[in-house]
C-alpha positions in Angstrom: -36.3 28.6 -7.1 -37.1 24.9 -6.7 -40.9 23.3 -5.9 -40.0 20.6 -4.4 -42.0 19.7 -0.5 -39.4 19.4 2.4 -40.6 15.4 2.3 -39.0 15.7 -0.8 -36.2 16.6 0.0 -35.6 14.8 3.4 -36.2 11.5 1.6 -32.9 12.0 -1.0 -30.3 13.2 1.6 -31.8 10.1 3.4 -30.5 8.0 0.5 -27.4 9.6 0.2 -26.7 9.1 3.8 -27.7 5.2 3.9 -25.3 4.2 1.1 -22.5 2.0 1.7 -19.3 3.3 1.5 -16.5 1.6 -0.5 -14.2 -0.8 0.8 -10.7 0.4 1.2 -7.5 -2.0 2.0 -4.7 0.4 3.5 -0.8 -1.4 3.4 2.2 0.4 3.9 5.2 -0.5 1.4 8.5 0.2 2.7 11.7 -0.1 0.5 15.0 -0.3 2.0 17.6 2.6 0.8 19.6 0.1 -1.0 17.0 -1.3 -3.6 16.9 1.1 -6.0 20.6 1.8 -5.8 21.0 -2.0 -6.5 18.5 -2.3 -9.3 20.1 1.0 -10.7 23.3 -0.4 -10.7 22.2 -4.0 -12.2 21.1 -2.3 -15.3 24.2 -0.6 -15.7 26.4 -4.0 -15.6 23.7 -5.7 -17.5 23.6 -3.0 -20.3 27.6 -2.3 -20.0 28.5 -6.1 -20.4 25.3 -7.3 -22.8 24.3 -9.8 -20.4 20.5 -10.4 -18.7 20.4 -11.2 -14.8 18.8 -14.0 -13.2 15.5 -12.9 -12.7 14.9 -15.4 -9.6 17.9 -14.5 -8.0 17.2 -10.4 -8.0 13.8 -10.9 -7.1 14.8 -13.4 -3.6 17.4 -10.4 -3.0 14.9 -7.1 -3.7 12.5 -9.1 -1.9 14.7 -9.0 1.8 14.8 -5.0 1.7 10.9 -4.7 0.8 8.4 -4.9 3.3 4.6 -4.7 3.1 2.2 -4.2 6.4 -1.1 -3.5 7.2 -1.8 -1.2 9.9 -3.8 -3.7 12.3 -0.2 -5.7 12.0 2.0 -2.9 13.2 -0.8 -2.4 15.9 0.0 -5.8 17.2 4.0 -5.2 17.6 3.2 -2.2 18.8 1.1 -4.3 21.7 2.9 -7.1 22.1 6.2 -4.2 22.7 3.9 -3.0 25.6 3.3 -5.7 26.8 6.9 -7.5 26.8 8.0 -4.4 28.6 
């Protein structure tokens, strides 16, 4: 087996223990039912009639049925409903 003392080995699960752990940023996307059936459909017009779309315009349009949150925002609302109630 191993000779290593018991000091040892307390001293490196110590270590492991005191590390920091990594930083994590949780979102939630949510895309609206229509989006991809719009941007499927673009392409087909664009490809069908050889023409590109206004790349501004699309993206103020996709941009209305995608939404991002972070769970300490949908805490709030969830609060605030309580609260209003």
């Amino acid at each position: 087996m191993h000779n290593m003392s018991p000091q040892k080995n307390s001293d490196r699960t110590a270590q492991k223990v005191t590390q920091n752990p990594p930083n994590v940023i949780v979102s939630t996307v949510k895309v609206a039912f229509w989006v991809p059936i719009y941007v499927k459909t673009l392409v087909l017009f664009c490809k069908t009639f050889g023409t590109k779309p206004d790349l501004h315009k699309v993206a103020l349009f996709v941009s209305k049925g995608i939404t991002v949150t972070t769970p300490s925002i949908q805490k709030r609302r969830a609060l605030e409903g309580v609260l209003d109630a």
